[in-house]
MIKEVEX-421566 format. One record per residue (C-alpha): residue number from 1; x, y, z. Coordinates in steps of 0.05 Angstrom, whole numbers. Layout:
<sites>
<site num="NUM" u="X" v="Y" w="Z"/>
...
</sites>
This chain:
<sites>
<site num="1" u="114" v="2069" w="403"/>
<site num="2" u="76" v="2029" w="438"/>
<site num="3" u="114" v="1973" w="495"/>
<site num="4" u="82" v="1910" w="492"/>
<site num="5" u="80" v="1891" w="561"/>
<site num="6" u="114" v="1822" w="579"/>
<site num="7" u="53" v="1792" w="603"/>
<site num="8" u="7" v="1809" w="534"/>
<site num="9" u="56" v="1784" w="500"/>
<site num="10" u="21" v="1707" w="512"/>
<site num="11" u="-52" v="1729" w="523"/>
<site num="12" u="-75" v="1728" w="451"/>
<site num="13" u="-74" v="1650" w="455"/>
<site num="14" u="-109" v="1639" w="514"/>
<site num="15" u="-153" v="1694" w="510"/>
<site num="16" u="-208" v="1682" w="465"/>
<site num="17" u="-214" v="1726" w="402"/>
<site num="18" u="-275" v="1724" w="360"/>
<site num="19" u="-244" v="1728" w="291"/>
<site num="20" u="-190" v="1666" w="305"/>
<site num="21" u="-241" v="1621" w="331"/>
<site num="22" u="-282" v="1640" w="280"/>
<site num="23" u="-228" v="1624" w="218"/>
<site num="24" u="-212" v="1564" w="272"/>
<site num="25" u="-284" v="1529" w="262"/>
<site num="26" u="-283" v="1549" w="194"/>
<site num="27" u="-211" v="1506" w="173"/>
<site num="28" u="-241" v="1459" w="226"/>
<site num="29" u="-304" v="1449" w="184"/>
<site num="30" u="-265" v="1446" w="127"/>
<site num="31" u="-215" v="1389" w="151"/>
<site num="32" u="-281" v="1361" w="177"/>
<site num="33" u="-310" v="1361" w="97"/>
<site num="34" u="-249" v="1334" w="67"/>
<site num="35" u="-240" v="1281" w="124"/>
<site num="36" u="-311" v="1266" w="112"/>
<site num="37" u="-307" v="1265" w="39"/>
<site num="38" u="-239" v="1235" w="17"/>
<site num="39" u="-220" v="1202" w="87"/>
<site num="40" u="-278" v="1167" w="132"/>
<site num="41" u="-305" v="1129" w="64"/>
<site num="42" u="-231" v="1108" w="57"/>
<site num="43" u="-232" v="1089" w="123"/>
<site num="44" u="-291" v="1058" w="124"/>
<site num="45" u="-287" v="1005" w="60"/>
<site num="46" u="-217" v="990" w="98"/>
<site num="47" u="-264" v="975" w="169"/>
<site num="48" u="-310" v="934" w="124"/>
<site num="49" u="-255" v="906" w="89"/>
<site num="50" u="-232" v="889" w="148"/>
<site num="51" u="-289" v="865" w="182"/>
<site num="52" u="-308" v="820" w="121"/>
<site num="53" u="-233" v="792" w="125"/>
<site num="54" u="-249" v="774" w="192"/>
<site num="55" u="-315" v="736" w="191"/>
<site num="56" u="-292" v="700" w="132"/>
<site num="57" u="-244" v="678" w="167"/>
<site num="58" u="-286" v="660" w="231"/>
<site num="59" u="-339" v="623" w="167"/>
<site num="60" u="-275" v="593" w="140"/>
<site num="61" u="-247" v="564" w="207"/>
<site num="62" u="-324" v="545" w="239"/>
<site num="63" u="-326" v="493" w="174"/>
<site num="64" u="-260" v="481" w="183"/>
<site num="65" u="-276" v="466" w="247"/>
<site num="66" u="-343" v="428" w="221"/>
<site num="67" u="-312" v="392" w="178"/>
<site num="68" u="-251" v="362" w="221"/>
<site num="69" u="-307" v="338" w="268"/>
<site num="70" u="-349" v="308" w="216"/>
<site num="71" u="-281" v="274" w="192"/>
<site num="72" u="-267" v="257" w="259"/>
<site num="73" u="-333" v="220" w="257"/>
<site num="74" u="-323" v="183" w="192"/>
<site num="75" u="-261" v="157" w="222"/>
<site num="76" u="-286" v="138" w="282"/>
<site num="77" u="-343" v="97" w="240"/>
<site num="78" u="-296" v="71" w="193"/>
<site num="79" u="-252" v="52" w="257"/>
<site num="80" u="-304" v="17" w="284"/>
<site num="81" u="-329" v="-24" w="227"/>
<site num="82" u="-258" v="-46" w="219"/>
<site num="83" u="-251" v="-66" w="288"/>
<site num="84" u="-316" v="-115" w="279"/>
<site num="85" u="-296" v="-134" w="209"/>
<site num="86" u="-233" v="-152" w="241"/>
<site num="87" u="-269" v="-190" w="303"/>
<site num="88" u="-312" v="-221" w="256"/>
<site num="89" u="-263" v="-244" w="213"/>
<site num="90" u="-231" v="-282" w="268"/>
<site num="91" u="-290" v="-315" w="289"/>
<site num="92" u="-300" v="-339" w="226"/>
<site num="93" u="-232" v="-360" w="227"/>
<site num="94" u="-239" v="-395" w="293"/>
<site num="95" u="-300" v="-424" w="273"/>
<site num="96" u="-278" v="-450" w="200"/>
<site num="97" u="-206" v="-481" w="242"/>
<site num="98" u="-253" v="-515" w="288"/>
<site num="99" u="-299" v="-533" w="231"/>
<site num="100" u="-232" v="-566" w="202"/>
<site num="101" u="-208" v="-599" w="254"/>
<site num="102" u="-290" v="-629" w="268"/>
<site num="103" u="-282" v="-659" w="191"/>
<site num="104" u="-207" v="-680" w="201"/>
<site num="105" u="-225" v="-712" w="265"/>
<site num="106" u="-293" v="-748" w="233"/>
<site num="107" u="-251" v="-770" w="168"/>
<site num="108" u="-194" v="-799" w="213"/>
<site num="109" u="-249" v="-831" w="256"/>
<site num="110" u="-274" v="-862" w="186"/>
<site num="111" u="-219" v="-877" w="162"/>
<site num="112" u="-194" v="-914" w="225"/>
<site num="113" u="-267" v="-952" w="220"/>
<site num="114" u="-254" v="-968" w="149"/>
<site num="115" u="-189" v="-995" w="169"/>
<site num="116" u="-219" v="-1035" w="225"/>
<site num="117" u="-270" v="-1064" w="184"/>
<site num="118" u="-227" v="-1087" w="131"/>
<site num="119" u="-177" v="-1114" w="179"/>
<site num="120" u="-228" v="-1148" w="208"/>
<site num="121" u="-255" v="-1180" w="137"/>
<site num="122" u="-182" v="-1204" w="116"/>
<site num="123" u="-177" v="-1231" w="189"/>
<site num="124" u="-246" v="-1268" w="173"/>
<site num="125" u="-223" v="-1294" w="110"/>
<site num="126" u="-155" v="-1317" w="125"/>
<site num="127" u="-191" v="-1351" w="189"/>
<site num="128" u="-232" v="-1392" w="141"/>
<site num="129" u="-184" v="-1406" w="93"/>
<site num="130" u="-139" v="-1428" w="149"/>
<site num="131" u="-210" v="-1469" w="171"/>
<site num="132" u="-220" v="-1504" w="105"/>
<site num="133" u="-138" v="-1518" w="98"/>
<site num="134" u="-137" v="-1544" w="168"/>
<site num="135" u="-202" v="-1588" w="146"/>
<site num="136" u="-172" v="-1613" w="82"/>
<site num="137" u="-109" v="-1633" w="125"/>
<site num="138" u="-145" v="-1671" w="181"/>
<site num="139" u="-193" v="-1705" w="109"/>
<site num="140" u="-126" v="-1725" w="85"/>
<site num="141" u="-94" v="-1749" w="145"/>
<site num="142" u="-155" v="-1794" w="170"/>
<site num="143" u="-156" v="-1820" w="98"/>
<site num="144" u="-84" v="-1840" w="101"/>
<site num="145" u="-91" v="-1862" w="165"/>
<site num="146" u="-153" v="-1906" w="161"/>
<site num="147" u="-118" v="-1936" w="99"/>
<site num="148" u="-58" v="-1950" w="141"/>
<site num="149" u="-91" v="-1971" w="191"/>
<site num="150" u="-148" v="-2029" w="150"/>
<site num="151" u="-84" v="-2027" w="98"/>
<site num="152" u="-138" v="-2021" w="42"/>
<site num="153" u="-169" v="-1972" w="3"/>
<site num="154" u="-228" v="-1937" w="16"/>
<site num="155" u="-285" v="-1921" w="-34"/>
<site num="156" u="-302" v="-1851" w="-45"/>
<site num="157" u="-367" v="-1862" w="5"/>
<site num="158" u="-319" v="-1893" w="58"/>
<site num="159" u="-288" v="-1814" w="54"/>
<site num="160" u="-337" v="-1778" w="60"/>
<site num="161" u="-361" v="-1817" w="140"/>
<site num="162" u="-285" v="-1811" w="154"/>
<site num="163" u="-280" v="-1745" w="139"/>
<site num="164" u="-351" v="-1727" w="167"/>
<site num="165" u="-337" v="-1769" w="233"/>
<site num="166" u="-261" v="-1754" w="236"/>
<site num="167" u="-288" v="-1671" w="233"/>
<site num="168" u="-341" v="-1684" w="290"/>
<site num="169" u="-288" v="-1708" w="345"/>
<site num="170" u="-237" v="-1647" w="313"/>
<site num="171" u="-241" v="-1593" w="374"/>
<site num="172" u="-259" v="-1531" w="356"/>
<site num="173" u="-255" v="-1491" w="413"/>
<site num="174" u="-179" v="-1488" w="418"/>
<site num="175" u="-184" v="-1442" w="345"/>
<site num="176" u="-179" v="-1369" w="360"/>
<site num="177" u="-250" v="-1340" w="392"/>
<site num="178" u="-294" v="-1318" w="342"/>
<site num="179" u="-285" v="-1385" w="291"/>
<site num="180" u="-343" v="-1439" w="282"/>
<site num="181" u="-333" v="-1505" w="257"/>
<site num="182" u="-365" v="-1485" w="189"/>
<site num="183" u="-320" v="-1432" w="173"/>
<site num="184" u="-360" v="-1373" w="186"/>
<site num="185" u="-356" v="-1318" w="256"/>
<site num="186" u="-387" v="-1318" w="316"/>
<site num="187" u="-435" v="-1253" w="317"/>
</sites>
C-alpha cells in the first residue's frame, strides 16, 4: 500500500497536470461556444435594446425639450402682442374719451352760442316792440294832449307833425344801450 504523504495530498491542484488543463480548455472552449452561441447574441440584442431605449429617449426628451422652447417662444410672442393690443387699445380709448369730450365740449360751446344768439334776437324784438308800444303811447298822449290843450280836434295831417315833432324831442338815450330811435340795434 502505498501512504499518500500529507503534503501530496494538495499538490495535484496547484501543480499543473497536462491532461486536466487540457480537458480544462476544452469545457472552457466549450462554455466559450455555447456562451458565444446562445448567450453574447442574447446579450447583445438586450445591449442594443438597451442602447436604442436610451437614445430614444435622449431623441424623445431633446424635442421635448425643442418643443417646450419653441412653445415658450409662441407664448412669449403671443404675450407680447397682447401686451400692445392691450396698450393700444387704451390709447385708442384715451384718444376716442378725449375725442368725446373735444365734440361734447364744441356742441356745448354751440349750443351755448345758439342760446346766446337767440336770446339776443328775442331781446331785440321785445326791445322794438317795447319801441313801437312806447311810440304809439307818446302818438296817443300828444294827441290827447294837444286836443286838450287847443280843446279841438285835429285832422289826421295835424297827427302825423305831432306825432313826428312830439317823437323828435322824445329822449332816446335813457332806453337800454343798444336801442335807436327807429327800432332797430346799434351794431
Amino acid at each position: 500500500m502505498t501512504v499518500i504523504a500529507a503534503s501530496d495530498s494538495g499538490n495535484f491542484l496547484v501543480s499543473p497536470n497536462v491532461g486536466v488543463m487540457i480537458w480544462t480548455l476544452v469545457a472552457f472552449g466549450i462554455t466559450l461556444l455555447v456562451l458565444w452561441k446562445v448567450a453574447f447574441p442574447r446579450i447583445a440584442d438586450a445591449l442594443d435594446k438597451r442602447r436604442r431605449a436610451i437614445e430614444e429617449s435622449i431623441d424623445a426628451a431633446e424635442r421635448t425639450r425643442r418643443e417646450a422652447d419653441q412653445i415658450l417662444k409662441e407664448y412669449r410672442e403671443r404675450l407680447r402682442e397682447a401686451r400692445e393690443q392691450a396698450e393700444e387699445i387704451v390709447d385708442r380709448s384715451r384718444r376716442a374719451g378725449a375725442h368725446v369730450e373735444d365734440e361734447a365740449k364744441q356742441e356745448a360751446t354751440e349750443i351755448r352760442e345758439q342760446m346766446l344768439a337767440q336770446a339776443r334776437r328775442d331781446i331785440e324784438a321785445e326791445t322794438r316792440r317795447a319801441l313801437d308800444q312806447i311810440r304809439r303811447e307818446v302818438a296817443d298822449l300828444t294827441v290827447v294832449a294837444t286836443e286838450r290843450v287847443t280843446r279841438k280836434t285835429l285832422g289826421p295831417d295835424d297827427h302825423e307833425r305831432l306825432i313826428k315833432e312830439a317823437l323828435d324831442e322824445f329822449d332816446f338815450s335813457k332806453l337800454p344801450v343798444g336801442a335807436t330811435p327807429n327800432g332797430g340795434s346799434e351794431e
